[in-house]
N, CA and C atoms as an extended XYZ file, in Angstrom:
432
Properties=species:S:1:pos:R:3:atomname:S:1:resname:S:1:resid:I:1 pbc="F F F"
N         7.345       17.781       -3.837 N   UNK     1
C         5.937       17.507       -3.998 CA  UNK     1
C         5.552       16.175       -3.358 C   UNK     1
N         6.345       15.257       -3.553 N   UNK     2
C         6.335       14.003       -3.126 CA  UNK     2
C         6.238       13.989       -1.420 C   UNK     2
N         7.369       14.197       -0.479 N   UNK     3
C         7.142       14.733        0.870 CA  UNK     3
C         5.788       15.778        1.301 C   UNK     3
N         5.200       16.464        0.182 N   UNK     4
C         4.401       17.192        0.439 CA  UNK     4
C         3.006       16.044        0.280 C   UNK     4
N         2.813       15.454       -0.333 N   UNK     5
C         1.599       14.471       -0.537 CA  UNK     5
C         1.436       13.204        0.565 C   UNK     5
N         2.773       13.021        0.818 N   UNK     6
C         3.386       11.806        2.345 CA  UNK     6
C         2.562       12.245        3.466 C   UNK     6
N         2.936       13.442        3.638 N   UNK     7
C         2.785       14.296        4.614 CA  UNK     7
C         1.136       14.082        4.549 C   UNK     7
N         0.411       14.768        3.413 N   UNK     8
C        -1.042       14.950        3.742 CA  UNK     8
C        -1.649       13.446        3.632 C   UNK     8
N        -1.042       12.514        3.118 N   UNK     9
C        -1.547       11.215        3.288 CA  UNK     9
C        -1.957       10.858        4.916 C   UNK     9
N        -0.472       11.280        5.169 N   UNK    10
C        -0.418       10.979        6.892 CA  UNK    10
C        -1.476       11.871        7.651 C   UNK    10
N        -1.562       13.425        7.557 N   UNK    11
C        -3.068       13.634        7.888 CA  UNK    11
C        -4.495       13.332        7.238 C   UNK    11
N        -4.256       12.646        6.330 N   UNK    12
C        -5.349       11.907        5.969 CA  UNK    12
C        -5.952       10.658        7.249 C   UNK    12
N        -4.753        9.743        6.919 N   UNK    13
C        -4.879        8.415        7.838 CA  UNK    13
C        -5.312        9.116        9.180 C   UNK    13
N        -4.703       10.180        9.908 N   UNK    14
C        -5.440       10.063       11.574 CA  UNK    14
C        -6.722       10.835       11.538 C   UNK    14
N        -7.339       11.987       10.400 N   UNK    15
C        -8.900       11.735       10.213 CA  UNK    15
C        -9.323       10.179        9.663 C   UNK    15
N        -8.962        9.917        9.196 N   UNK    16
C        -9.575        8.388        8.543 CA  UNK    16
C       -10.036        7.719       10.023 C   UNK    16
N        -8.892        6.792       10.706 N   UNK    17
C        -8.642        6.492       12.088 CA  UNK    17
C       -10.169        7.321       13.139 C   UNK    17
N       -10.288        8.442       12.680 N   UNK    18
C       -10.940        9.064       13.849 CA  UNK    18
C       -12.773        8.918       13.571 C   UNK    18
N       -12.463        8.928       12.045 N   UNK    19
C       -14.101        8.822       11.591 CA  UNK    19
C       -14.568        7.302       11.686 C   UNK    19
N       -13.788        6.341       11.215 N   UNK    20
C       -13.850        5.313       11.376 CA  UNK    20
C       -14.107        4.325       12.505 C   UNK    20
N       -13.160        5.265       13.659 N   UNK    21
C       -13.465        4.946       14.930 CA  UNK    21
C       -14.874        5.267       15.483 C   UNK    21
N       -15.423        6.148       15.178 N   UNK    22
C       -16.363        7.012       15.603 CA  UNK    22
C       -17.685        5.683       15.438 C   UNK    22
N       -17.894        5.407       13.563 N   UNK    23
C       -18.414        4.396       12.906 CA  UNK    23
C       -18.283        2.934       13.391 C   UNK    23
N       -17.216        2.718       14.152 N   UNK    24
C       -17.353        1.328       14.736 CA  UNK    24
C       -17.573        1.687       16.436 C   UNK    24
N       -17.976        2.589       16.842 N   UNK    25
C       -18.460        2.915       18.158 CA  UNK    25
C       -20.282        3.045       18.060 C   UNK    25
N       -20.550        3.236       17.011 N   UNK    26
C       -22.185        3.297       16.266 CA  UNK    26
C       -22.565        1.456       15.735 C   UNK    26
N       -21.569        0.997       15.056 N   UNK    27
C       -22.231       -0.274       14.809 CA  UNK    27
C       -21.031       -1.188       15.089 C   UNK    27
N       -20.454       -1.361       15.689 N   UNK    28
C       -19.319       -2.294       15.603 CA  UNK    28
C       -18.205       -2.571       14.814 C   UNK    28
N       -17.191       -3.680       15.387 N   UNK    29
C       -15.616       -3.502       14.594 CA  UNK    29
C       -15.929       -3.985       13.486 C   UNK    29
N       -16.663       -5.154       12.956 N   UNK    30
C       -16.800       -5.516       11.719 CA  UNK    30
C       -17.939       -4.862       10.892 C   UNK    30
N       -18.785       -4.610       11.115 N   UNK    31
C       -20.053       -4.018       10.520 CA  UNK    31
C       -19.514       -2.609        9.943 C   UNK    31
N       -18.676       -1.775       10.765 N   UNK    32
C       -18.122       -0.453       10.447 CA  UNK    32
C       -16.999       -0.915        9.073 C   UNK    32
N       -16.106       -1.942        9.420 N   UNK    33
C       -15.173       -2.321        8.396 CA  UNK    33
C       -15.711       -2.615        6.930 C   UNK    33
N       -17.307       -3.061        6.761 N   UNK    34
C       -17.888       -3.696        5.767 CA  UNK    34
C       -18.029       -2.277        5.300 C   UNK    34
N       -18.815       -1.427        6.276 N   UNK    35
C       -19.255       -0.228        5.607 CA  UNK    35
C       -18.285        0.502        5.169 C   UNK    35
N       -17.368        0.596        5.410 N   UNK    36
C       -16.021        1.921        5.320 CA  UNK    36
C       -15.821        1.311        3.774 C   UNK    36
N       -15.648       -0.008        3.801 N   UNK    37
C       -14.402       -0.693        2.567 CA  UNK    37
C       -16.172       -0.599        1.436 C   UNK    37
N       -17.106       -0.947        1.193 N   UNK    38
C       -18.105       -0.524        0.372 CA  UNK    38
C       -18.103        0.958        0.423 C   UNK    38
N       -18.203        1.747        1.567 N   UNK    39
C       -18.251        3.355        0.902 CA  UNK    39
C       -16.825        3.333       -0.159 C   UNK    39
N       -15.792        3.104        0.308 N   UNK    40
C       -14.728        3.152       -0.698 CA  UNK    40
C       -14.419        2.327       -2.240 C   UNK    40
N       -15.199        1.229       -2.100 N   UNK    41
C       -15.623        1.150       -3.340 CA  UNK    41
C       -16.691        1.971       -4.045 C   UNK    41
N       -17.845        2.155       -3.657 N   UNK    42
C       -18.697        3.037       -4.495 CA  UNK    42
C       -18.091        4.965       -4.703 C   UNK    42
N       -17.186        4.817       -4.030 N   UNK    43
C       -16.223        6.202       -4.307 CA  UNK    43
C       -15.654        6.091       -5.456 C   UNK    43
N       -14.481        4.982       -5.705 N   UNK    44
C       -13.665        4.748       -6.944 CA  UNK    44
C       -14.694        4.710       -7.729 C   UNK    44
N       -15.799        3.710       -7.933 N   UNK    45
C       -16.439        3.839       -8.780 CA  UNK    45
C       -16.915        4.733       -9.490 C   UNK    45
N       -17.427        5.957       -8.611 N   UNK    46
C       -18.010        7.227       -9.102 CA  UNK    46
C       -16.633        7.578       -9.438 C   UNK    46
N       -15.532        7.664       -9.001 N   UNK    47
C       -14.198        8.656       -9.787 CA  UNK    47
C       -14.243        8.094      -10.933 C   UNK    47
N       -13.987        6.353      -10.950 N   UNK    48
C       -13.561        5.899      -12.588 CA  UNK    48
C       -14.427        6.185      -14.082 C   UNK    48
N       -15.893        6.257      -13.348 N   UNK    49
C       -16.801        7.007      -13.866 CA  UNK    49
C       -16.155        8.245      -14.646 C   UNK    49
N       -16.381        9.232      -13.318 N   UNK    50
C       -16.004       10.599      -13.686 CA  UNK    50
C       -14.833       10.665      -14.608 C   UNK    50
N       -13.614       10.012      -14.652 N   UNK    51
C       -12.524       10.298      -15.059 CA  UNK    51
C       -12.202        9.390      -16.467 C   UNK    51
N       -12.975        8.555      -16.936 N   UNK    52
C       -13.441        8.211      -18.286 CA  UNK    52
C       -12.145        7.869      -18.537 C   UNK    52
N       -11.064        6.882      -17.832 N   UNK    53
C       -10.019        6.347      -17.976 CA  UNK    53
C       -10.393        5.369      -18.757 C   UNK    53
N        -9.432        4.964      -19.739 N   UNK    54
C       -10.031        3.977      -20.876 CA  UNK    54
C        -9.053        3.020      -19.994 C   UNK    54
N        -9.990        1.614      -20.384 N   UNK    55
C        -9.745       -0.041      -19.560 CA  UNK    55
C        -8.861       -0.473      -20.485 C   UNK    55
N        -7.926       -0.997      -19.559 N   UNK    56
C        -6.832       -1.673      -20.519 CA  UNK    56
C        -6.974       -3.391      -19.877 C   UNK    56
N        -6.510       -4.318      -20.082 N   UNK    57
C        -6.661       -5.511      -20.281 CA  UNK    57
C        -4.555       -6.070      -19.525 C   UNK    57
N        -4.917       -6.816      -18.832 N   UNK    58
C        -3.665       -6.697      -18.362 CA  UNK    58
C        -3.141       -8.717      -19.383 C   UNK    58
N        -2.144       -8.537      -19.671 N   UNK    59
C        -1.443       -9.181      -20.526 CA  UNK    59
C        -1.025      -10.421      -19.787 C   UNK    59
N        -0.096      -10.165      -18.650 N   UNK    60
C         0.346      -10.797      -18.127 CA  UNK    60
C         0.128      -10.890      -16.682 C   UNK    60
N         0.531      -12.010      -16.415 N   UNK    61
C         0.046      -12.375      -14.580 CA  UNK    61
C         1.218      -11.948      -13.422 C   UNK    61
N         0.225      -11.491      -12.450 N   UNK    62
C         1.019      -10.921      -11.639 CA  UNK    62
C         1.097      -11.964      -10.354 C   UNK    62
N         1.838      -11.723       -9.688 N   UNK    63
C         2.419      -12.455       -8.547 CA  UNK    63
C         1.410      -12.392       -7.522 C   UNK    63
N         1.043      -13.320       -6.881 N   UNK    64
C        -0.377      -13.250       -5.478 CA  UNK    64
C        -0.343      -12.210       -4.405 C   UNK    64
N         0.989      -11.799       -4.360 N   UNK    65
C         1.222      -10.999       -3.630 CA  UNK    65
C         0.699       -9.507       -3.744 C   UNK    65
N         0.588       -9.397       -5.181 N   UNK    66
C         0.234       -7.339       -5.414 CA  UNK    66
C        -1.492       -7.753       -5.304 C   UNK    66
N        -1.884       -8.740       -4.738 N   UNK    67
C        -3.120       -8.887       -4.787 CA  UNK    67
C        -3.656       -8.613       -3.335 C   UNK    67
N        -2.643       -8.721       -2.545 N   UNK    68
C        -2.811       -8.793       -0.982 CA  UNK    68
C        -3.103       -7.434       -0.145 C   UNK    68
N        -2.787       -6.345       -1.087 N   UNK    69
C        -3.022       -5.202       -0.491 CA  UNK    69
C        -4.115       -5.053        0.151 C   UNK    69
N        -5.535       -5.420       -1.012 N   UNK    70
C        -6.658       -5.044       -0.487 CA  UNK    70
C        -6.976       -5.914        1.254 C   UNK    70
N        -6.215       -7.400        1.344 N   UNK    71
C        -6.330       -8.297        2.776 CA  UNK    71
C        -5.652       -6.742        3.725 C   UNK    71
N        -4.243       -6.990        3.453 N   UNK    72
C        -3.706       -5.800        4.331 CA  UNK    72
C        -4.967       -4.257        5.015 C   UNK    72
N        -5.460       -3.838        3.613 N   UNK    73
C        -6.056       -2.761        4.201 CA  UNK    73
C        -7.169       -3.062        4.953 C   UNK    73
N        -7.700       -4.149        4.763 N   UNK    74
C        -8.472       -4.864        5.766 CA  UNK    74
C        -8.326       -4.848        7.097 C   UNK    74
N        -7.099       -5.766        7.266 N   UNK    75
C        -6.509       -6.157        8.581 CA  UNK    75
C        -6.222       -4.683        9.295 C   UNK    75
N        -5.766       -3.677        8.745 N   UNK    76
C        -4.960       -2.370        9.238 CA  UNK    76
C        -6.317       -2.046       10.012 C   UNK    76
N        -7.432       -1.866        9.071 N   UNK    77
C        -8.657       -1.064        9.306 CA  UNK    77
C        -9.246       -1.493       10.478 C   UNK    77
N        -9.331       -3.207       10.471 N   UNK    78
C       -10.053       -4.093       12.157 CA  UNK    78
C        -8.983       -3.253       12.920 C   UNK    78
N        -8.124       -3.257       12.706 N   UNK    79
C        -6.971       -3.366       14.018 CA  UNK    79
C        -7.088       -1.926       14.503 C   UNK    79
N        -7.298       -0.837       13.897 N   UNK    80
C        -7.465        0.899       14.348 CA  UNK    80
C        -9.017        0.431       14.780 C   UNK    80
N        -9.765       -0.126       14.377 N   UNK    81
C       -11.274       -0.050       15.434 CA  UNK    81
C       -10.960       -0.603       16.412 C   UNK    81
N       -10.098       -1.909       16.040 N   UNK    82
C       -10.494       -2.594       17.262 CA  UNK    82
C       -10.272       -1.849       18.985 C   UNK    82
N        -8.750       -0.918       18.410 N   UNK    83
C        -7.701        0.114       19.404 CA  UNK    83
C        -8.452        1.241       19.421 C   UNK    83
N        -9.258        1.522       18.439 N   UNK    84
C        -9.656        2.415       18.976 CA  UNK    84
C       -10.958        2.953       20.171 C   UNK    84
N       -10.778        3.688       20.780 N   UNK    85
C       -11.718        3.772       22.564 CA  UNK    85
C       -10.694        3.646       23.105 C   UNK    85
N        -9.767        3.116       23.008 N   UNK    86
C        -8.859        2.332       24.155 CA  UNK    86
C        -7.195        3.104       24.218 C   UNK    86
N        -7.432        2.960       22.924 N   UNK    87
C        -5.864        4.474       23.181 CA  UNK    87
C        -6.325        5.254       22.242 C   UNK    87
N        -5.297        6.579       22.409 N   UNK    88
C        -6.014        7.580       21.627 CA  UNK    88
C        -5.600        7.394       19.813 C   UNK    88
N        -6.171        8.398       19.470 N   UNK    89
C        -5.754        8.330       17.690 CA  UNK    89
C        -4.155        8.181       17.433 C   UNK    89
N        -3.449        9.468       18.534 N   UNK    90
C        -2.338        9.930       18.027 CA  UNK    90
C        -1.350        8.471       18.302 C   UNK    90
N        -1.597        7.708       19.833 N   UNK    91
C        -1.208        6.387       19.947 CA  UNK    91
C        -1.501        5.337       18.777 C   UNK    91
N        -2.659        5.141       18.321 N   UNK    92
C        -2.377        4.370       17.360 CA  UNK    92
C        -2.134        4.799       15.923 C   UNK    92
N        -1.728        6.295       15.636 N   UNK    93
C        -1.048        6.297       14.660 CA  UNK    93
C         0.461        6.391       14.475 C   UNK    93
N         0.897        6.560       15.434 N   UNK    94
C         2.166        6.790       15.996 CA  UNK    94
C         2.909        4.872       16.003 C   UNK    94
N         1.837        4.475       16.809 N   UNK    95
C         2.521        3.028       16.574 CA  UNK    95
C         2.150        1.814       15.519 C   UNK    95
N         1.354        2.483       14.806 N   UNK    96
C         1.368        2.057       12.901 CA  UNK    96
C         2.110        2.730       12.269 C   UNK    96
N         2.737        3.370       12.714 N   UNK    97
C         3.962        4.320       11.770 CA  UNK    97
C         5.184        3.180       12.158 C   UNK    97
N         5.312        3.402       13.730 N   UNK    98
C         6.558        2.425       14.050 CA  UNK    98
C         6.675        0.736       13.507 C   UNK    98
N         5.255        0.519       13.323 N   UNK    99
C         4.984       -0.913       12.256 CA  UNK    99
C         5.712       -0.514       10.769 C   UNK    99
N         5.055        0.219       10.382 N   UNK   100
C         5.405        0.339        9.100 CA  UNK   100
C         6.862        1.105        8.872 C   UNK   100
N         7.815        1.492        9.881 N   UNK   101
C         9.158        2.024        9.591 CA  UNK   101
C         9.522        0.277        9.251 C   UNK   101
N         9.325       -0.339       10.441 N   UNK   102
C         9.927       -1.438       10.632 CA  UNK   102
C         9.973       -2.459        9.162 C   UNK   102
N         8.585       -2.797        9.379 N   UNK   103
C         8.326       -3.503        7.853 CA  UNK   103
C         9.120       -3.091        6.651 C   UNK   103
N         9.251       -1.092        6.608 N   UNK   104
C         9.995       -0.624        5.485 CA  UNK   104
C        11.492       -1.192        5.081 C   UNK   104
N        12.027       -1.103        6.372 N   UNK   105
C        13.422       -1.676        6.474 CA  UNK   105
C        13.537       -2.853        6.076 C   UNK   105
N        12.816       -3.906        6.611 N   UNK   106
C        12.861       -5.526        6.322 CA  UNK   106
C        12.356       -5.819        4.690 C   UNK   106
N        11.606       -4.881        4.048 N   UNK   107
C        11.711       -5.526        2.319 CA  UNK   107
C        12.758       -4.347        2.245 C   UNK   107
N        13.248       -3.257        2.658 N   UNK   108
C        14.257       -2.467        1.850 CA  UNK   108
C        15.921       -3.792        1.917 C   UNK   108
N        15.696       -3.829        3.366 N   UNK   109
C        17.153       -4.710        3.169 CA  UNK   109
C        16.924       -5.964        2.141 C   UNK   109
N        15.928       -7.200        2.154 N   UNK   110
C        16.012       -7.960        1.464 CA  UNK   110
C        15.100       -7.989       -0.314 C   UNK   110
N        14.914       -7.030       -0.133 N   UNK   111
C        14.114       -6.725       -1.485 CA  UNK   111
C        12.880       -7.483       -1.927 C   UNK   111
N        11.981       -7.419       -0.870 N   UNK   112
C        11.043       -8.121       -1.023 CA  UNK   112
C         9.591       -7.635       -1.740 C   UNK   112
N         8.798       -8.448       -2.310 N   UNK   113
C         7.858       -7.888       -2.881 CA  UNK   113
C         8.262       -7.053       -4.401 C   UNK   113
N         9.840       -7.972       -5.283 N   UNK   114
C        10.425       -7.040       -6.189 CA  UNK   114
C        10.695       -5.625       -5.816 C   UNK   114
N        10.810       -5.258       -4.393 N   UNK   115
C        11.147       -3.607       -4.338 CA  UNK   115
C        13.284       -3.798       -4.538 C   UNK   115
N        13.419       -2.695       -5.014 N   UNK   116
C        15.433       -2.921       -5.121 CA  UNK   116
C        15.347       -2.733       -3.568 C   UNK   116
N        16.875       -3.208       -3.628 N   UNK   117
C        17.260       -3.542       -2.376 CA  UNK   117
C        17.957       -2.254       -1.747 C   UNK   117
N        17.694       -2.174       -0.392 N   UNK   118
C        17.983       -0.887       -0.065 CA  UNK   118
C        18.797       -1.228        1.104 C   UNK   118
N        20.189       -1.098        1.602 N   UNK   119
C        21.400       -1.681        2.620 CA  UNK   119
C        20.714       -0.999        3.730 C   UNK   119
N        20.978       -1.910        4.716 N   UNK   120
C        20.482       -1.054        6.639 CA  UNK   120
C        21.251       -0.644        6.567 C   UNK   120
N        21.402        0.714        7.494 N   UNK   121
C        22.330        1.486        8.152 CA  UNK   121
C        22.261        1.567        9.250 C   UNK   121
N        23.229        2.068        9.947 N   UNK   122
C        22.481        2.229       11.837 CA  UNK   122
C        22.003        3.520       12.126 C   UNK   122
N        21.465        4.309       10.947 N   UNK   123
C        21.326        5.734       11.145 CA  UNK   123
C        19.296        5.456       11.378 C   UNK   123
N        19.336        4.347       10.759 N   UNK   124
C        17.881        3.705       10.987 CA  UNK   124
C        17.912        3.576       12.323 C   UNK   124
N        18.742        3.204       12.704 N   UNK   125
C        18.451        2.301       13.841 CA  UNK   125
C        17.958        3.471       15.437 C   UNK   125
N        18.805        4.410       14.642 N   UNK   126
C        18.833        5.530       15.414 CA  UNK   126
C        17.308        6.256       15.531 C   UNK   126
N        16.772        6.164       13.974 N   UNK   127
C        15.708        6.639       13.738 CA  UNK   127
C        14.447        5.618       14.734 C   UNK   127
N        15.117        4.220       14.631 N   UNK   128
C        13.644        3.973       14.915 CA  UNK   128
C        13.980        3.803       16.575 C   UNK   128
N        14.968        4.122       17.406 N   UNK   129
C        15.044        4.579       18.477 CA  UNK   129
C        14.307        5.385       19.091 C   UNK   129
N        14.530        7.017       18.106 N   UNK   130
C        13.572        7.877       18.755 CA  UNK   130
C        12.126        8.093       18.677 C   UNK   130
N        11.825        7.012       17.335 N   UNK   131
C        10.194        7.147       17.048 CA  UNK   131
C         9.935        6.237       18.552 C   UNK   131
N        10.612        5.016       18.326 N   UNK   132
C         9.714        4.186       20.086 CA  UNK   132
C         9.554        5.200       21.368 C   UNK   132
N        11.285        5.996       21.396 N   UNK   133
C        10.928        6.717       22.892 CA  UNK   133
C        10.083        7.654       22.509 C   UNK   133
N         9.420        8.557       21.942 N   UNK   134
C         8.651        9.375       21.433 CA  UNK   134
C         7.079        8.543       21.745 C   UNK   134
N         6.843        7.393       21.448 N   UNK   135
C         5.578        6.672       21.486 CA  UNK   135
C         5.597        6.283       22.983 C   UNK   135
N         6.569        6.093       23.787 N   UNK   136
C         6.708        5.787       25.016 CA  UNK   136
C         6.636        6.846       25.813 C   UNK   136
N         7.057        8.429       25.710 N   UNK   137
C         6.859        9.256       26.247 CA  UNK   137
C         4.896        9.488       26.054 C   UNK   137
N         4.655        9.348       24.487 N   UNK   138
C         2.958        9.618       24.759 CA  UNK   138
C         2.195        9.062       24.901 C   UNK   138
N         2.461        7.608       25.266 N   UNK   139
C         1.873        6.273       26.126 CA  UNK   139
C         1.725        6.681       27.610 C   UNK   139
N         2.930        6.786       27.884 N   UNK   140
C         3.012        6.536       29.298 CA  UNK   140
C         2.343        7.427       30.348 C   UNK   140
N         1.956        8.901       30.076 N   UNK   141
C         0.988        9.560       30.586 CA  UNK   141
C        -0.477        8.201       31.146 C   UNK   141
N        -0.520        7.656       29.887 N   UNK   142
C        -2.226        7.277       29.639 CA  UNK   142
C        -1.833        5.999       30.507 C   UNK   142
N        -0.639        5.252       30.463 N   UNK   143
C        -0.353        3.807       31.345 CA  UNK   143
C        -0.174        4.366       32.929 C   UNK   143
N         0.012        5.360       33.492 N   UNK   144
C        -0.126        5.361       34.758 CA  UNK   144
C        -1.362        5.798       35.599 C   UNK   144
């Protein structure tokens, strides 16, 4: 179930990428970013609404870091407008994947962000071999 939800996340993100792009081709890279991240708040809102989750009160303090997500989804979001016009969707989802293998590895080996620690192997290494030549084979059409 889990691989099955990964999966539709991931076709989530390259409609996301494509509508988004579309929205910062109508008003620009930042103006589209304001609008996307407010439509997505007034979304949760209407769910938390709908879903009458009772508020709990958090006890204890958390580290600055689980706070950073929302900067991250920020930064991710400029960076697909900014690319996007300029390479296609499948290019820049393909090489935000190869970001994020990478990143995966570097807190899996040192356990960062409290995640357990997860040993490199070179079977990674292998992996993230063929994701680059794979992004280099569907680059390179568009670079010549």
């Amino acid at each position: 179930m889990y691989y099955g939800l990964s999966t539709f996340a991931g076709f989530l993100i390259a409609v996301m990428i494509a509508i988004n792009g579309g929205l910062t081709n109508l008003y620009g890279v930042y103006t589209a970013t304001v609008i996307i991240h407010v439509a997505g708040l007034v979304f949760l809102c209407i769910w938390t609404l709908v879903k009458r989750e009772k508020k709990t009160v958090m006890d204890t303090r958390l580290p600055f870091f689980y706070y950073l997500g929302g900067a991250v989804g920020v930064a991710t979001t400029v960076f697909n407008n900014v690319s996007f016009g300029y390479i296609s969707v499948s290019a820049i989802l393909a090489l935000g994947l190869l970001g994020q293998s990478i990143a995966s590895i570097v807190i899996d080996q040192f356990g960062l962000f409290r995640m357990p620690k997860r040993s490199f192997n070179r079977k990674k290494l292998v992996g993230i071999a063929f994701i680059t030549l794979g992004i280099v084979l569907m680059i390179l059409p568009d670079a010549v």
